[in-house]
LUMVOMAR-252412 format. One record per atom (N, C-alpha, C): x, y, z; chain; atom name; residue in one letter. Coordinates in nm, 4 decimals. Example, Ala and Ser with C-alpha at 12.3 -4.5 7.8 and 13.67 -1.06 7.14 Angstrom:
! LUMVOMAR-252412
{rec {1.3190 -0.5690 0.7800} A N A} {rec {1.2300 -0.4500 0.7800} A CA A} {rec {1.3200 -0.3300 0.7800} A C A} {rec {1.2850 -0.2250 0.7080} A N S} {rec {1.3670 -0.1060 0.7140} A CA S} {rec {1.2900 0.0030 0.7870} A C S} 
This chain:
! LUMVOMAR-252412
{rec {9.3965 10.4662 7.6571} A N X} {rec {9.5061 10.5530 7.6207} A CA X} {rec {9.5991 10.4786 7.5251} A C X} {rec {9.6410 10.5159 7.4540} A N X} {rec {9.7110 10.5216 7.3496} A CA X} {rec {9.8607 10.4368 7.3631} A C X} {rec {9.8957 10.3334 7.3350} A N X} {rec {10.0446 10.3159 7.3134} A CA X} {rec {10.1464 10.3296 7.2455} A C X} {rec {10.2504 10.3661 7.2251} A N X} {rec {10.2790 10.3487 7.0968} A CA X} {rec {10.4184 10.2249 7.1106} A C X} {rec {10.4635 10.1936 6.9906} A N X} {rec {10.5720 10.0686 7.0181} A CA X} {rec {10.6493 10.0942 6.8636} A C X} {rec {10.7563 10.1543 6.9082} A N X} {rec {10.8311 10.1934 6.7643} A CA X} {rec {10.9297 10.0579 6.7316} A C X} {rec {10.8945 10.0388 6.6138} A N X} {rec {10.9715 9.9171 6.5136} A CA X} {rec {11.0176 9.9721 6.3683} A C X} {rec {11.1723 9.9842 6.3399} A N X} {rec {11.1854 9.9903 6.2472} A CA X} {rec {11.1587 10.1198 6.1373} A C X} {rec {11.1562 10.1986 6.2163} A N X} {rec {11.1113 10.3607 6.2094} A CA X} {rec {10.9662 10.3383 6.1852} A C X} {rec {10.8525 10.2450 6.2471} A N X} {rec {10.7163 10.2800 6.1964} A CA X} {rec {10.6501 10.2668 6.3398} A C X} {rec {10.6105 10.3529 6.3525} A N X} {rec {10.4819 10.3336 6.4796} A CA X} {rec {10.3725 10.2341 6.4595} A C X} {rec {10.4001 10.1487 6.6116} A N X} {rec {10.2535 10.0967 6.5843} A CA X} {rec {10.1962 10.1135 6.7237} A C X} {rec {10.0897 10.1682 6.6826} A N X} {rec {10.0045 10.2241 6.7828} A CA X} {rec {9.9093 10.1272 6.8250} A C X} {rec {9.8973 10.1223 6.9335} A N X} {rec {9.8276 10.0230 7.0311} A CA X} {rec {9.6893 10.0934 7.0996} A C X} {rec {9.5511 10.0535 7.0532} A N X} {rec {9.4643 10.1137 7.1168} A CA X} {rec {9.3697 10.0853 7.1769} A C X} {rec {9.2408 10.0987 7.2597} A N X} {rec {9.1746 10.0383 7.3122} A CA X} {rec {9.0249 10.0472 7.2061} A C X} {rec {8.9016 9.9707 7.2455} A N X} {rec {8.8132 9.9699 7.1521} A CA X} {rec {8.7693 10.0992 7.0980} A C X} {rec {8.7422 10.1620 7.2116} A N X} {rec {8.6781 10.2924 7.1609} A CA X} {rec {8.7956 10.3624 7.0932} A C X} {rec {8.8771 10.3667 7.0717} A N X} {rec {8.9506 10.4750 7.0779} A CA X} {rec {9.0216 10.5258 6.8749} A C X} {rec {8.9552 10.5942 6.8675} A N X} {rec {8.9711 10.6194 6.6617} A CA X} {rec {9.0711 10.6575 6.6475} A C X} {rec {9.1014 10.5377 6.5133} A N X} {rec {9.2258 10.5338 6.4628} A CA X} {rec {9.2701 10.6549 6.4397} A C X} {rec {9.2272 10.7456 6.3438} A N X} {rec {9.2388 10.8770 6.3006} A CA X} {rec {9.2937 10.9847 6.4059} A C X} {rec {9.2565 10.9523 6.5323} A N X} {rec {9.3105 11.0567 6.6817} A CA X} {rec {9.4132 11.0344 6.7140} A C X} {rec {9.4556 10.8790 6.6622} A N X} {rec {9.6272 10.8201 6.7079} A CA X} {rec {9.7282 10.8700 6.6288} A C X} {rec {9.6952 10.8285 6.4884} A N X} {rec {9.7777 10.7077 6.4381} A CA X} {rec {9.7742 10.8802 6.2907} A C X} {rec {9.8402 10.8364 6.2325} A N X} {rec {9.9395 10.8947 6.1114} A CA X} {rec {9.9721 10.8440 5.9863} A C X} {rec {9.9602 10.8740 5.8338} A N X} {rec {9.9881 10.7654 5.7284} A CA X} {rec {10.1492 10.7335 5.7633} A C X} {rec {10.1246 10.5910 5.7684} A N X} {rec {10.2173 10.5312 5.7541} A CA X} {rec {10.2543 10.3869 5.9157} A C X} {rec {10.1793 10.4506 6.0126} A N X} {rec {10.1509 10.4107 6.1046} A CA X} {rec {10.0767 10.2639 6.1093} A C X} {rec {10.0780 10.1971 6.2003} A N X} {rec {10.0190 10.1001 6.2110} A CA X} {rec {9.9291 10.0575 6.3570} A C X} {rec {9.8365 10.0325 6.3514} A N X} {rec {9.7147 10.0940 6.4627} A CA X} {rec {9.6999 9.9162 6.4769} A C X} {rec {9.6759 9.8520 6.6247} A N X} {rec {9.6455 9.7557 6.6802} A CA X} {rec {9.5134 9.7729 6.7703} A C X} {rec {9.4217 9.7507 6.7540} A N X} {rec {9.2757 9.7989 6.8037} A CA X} {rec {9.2292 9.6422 6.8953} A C X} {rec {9.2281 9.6652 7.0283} A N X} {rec {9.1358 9.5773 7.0832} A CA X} {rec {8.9486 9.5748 7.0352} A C X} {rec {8.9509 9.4670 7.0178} A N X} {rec {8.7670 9.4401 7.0030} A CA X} {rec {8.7191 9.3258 7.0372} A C X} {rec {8.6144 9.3071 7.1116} A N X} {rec {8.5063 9.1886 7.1137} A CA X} {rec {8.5412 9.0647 7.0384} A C X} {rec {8.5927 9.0498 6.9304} A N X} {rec {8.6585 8.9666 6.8879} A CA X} {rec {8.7590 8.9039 6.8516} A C X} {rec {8.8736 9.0173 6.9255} A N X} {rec {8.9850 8.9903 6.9067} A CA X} {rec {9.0354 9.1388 6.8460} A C X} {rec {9.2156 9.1335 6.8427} A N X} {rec {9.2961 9.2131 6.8658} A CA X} {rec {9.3109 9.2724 6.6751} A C X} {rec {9.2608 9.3385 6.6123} A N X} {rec {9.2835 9.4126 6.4711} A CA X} {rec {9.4104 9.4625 6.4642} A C X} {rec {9.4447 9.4037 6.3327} A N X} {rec {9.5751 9.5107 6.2727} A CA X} {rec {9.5703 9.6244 6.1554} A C X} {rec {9.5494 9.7207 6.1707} A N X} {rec {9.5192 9.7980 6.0830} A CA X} {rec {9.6396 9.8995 6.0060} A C X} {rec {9.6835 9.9206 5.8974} A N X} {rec {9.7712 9.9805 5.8157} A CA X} {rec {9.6723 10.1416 5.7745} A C X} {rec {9.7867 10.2815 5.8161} A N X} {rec {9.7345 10.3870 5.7780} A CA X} {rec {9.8043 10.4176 5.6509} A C X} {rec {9.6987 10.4766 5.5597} A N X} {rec {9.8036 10.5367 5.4175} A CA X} {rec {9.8752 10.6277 5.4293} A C X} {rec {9.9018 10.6504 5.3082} A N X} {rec {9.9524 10.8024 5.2804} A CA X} {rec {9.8465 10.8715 5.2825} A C X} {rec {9.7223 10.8392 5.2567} A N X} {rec {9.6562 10.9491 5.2339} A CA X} {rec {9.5326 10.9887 5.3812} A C X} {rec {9.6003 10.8939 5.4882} A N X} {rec {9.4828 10.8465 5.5761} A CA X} {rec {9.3738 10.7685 5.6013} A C X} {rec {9.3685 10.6746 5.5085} A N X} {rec {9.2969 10.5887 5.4584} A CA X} {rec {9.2981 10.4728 5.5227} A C X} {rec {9.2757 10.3500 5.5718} A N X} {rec {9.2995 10.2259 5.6364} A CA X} {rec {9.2382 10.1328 5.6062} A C X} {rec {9.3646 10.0439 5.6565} A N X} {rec {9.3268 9.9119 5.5964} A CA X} {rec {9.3629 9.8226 5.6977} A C X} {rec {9.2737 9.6706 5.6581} A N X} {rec {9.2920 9.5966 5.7857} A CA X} {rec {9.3212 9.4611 5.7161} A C X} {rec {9.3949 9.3640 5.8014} A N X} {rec {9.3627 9.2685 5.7143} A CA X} {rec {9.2024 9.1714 5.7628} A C X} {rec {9.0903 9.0398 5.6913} A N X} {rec {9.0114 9.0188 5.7073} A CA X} {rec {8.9549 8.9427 5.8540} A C X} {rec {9.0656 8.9200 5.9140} A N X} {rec {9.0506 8.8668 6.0537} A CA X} {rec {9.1328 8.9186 6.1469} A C X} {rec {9.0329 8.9621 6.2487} A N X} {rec {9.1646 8.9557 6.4212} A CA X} {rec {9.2430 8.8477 6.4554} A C X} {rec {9.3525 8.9069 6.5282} A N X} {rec {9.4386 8.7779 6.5728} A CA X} {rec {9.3895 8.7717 6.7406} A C X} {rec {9.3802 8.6497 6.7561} A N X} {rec {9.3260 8.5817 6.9139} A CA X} {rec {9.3886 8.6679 7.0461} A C X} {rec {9.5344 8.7223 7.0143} A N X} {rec {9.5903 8.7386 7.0969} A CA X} {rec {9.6155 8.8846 7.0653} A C X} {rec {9.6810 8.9472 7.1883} A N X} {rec {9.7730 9.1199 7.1534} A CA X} {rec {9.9381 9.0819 7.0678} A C X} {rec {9.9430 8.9835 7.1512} A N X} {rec {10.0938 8.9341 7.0993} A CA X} {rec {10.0930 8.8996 6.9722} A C X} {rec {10.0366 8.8173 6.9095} A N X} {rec {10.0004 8.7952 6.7873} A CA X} {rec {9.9598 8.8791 6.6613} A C X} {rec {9.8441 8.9993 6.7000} A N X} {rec {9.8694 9.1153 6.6555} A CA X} {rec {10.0204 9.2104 6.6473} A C X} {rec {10.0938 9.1801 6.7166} A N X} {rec {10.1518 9.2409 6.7507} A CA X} {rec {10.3244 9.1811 6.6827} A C X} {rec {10.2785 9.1133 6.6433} A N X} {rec {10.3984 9.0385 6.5574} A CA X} {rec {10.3851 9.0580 6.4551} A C X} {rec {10.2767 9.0374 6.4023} A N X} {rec {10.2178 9.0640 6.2600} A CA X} {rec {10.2447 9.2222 6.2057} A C X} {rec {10.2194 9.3331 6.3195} A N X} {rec {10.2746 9.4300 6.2825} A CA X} {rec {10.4056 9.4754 6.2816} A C X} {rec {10.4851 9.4410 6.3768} A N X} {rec {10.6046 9.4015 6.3892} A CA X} {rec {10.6696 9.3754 6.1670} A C X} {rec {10.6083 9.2615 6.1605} A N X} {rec {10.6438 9.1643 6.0748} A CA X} {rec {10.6667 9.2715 5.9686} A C X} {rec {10.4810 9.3275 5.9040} A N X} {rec {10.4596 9.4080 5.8339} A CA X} {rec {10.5714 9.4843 5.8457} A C X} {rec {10.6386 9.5634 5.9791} A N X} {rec {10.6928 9.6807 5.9604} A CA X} {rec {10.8096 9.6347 5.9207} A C X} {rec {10.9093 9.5484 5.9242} A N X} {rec {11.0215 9.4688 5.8871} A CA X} {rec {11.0533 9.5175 5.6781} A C X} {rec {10.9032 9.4470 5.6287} A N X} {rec {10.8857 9.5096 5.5177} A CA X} {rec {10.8883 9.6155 5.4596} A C X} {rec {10.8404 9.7051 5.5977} A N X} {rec {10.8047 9.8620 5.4596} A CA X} {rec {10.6671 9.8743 5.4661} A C X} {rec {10.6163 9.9766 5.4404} A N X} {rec {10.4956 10.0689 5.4468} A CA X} {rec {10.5031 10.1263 5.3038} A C X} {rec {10.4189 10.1597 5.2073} A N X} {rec {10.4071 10.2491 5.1195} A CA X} {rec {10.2807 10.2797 5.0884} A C X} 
């Protein structure tokens, strides 16, 4: 199930493996995906589109700063 954790007027949505980005998350949103290898940070567009950066972070917390961080910046 779905979390969400509002920062900075941007959602970042917290999800489990199975669970698609696209069912959560919203352009502009920011989607944290548990996996097998660690915790993904993924950025939604404007247009619905996503992006991740090239490695998971080890931890949730760590993901979770990073989006944090991102959202500090701005979304466009």
């Amino acid at each position: 199930m779905a979390t969400v954790v509002r920062h900075r007027r941007v959602n970042i949505v917290v999800l489990d493996a199975n669970e698609p980005i696209a069912n959560w998350c919203k352009p502009g949103d920011i989607a944290i995906v548990a996996a097998p290898d660690g915790w993904w940070t993924n950025f939604v567009g404007a247009h619905g589109e996503i992006d991740s950066y090239d490695i998971p972070y080890p931890s949730y917390n760590e993901a979770l700063w990073a989006a944090k961080a991102a959202a500090e910046f701005g979304l466009s």
